[in-house]
C-alpha positions as CSV (number, residue, x, y, z in Angstrom):
1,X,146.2,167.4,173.7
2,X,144.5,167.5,176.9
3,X,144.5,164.5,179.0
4,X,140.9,163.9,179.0
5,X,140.6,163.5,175.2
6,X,142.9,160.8,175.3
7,X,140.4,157.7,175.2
8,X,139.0,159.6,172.1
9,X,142.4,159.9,170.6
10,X,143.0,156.4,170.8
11,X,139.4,155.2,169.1
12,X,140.2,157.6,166.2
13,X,143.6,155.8,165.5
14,X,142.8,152.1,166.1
15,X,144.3,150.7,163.4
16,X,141.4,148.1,163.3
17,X,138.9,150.9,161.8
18,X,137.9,150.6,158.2
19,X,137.3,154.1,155.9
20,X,133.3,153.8,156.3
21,X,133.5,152.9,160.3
22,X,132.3,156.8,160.7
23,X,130.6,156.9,156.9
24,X,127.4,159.5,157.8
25,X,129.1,161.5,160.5
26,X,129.1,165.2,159.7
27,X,131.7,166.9,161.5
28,X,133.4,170.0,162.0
29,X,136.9,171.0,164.4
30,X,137.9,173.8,165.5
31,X,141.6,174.0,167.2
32,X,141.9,175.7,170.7
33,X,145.8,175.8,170.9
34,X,148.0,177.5,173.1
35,X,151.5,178.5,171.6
36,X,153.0,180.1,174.2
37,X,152.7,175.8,176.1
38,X,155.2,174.9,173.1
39,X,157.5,178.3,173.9
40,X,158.2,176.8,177.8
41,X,157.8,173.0,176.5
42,X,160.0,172.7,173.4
43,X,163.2,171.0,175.1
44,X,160.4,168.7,177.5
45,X,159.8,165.1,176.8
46,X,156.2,165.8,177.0
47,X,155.3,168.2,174.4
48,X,154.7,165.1,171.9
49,X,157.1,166.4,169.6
50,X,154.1,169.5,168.4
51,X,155.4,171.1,165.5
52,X,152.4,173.9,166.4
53,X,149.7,174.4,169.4
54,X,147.1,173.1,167.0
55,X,148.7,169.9,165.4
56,X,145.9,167.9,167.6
57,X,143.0,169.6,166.0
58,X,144.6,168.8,162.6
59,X,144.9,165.5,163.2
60,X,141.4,164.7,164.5
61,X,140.3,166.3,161.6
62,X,142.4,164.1,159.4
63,X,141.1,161.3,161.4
64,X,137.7,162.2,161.5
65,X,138.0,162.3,157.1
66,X,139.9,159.1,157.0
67,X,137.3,157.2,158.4
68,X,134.6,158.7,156.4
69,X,133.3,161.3,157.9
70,X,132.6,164.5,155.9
71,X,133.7,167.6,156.8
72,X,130.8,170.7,156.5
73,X,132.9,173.6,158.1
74,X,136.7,173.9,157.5
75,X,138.8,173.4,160.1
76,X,139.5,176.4,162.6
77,X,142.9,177.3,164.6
78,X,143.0,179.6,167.4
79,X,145.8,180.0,169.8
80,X,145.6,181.7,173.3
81,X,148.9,183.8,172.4
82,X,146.7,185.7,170.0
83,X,143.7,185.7,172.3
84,X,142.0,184.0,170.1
85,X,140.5,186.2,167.7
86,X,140.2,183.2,165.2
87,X,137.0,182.0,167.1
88,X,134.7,184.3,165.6
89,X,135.3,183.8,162.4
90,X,135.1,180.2,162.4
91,X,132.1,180.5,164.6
92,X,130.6,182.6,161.6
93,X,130.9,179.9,159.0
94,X,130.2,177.4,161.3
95,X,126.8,178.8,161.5
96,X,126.9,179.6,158.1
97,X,127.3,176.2,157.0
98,X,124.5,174.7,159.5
99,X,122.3,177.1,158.0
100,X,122.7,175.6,154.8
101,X,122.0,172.3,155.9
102,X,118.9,172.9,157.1
């Protein structure tokens, strides 16, 4: 994960949150990964032991479930190796799903 998403990192795994301390929040992730940042980092200290370039968004999505949130769009994975052609999809039922909850 990117350096400036660490302060969120750390509220969603406070240990000190109960499973309703997000009850109401609607949420939906989408993963924008970059495999080929594994491929150079793999034998680096720093790579926080990523088994895949999106492991981050899965976990916030986790996260985000686990403290009562409710997911509306299932979670999306793109990766920059691919050039991302996973956005558009997700974008579509993103959209999709907003529409329904309307």
């Amino acid at each position: 994960p990117c350096p400036a998403s660490a302060a969120c990192l750390r509220f969603l795994r406070r240990k000190s949150h109960g499973p309703k301390t997000l009850d109401g929040l609607q949420f939906a992730v989408l993963g924008l990964g970059d495999s080929n940042l594994l491929a150079v980092a793999w034998r680096r200290v720093d790579c926080f032991g990523a088994r895949d370039c999106n492991q981050a968004a899965e976990k916030v999505d986790s996260w985000l479930k686990h403290l009562g949130g409710t997911r509306f769009c299932r979670r999306g994975e793109a990766d920059d190796r691919t050039g991302n052609t996973e956005i558009d999809g997700w974008l579509e039922r993103l959209w999709a799903a907003l529409r329904l909850s309307e």
